[in-house]
C-alpha positions as CSV (number, residue, x, y, z in Angstrom):
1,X,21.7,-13.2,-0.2
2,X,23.2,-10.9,-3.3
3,X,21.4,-11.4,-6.4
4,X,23.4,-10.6,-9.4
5,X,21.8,-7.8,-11.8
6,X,21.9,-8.6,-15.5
7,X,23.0,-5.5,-17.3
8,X,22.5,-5.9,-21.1
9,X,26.3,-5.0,-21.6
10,X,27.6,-8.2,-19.3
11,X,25.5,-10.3,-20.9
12,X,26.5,-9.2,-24.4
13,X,30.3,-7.8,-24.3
14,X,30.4,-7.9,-27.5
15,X,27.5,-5.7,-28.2
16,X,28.9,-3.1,-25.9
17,X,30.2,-0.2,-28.2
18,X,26.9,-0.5,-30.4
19,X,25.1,-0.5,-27.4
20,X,26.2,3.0,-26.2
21,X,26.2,4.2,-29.6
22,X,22.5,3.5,-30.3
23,X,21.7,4.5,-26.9
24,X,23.2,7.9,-27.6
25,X,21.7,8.1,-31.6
26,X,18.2,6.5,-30.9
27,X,15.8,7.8,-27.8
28,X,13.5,5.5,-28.7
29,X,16.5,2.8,-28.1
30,X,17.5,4.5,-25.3
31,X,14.5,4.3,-23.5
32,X,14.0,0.6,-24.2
33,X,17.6,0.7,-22.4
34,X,16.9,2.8,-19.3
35,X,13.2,0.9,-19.1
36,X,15.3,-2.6,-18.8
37,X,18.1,-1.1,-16.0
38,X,15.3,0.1,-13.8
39,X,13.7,-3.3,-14.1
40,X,16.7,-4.9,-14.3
41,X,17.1,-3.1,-10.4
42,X,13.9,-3.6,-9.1
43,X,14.0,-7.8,-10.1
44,X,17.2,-7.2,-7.7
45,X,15.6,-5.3,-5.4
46,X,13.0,-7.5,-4.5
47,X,15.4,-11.0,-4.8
48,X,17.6,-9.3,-2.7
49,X,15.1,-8.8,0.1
50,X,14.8,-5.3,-0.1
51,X,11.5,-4.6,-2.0
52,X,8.5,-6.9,-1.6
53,X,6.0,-7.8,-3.7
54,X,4.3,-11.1,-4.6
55,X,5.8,-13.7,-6.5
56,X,3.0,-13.5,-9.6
57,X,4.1,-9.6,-9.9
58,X,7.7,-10.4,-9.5
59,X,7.6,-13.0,-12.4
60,X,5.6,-11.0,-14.6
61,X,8.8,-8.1,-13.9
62,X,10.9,-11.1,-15.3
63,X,8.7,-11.4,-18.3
64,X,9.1,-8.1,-19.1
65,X,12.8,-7.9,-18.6
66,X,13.3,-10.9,-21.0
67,X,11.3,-9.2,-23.8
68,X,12.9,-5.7,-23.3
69,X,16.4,-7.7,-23.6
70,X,15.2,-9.5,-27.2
71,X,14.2,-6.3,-27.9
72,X,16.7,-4.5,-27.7
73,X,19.0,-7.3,-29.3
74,X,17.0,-7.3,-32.3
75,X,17.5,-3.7,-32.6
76,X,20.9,-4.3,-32.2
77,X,20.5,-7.0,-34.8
78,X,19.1,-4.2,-37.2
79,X,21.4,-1.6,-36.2
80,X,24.6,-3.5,-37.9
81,X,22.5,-4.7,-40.6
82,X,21.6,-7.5,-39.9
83,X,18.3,-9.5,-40.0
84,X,16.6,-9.3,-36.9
85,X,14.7,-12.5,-37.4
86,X,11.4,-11.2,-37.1
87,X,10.5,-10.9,-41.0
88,X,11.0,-14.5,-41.3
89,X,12.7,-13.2,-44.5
């Protein structure tokens, strides 16, 4: 069975152009990015059959994905000046 990847940019088109842009201005942003692909591939890797592991370590993987992704959104969130919600400002 094909499991799907969830690439930051097809979850949030509309982020897509900031996305790069960041990626390109920010390393520290950009290896937030490249961190969450290579999980991103692994999660797929294993769901797909391909690379085992144990289902505690795969849902800890998923754990860490999610957070990269907020990450990343709420340097996004920052990035166009916006509030990234973590202030509670």
């Amino acid at each position: 069975m094909h499991v799907e990847h969830h690439p930051f940019t097809k979850d949030f088109p509309e982020k897509r152009e900031q996305f790069q842009l960041l990626r390109q201005q920010d390393p520290a942003f950009a290896r937030k990015a490249d961190e969450y692909e290579a999980l991103d591939k692994q999660i797929c890797r294993v769901e797909d059959g391909v690379e085992r592991i144990d289902s505690d370590a795969l849902s800890a993987l998923k754990l860490e994905r999610v957070t990269l992704k907020d990450a990343i959104a709420r340097d996004l969130k920052r990035a166009s000046g916006s509030c990234c919600g973590g202030c509670c400002g």
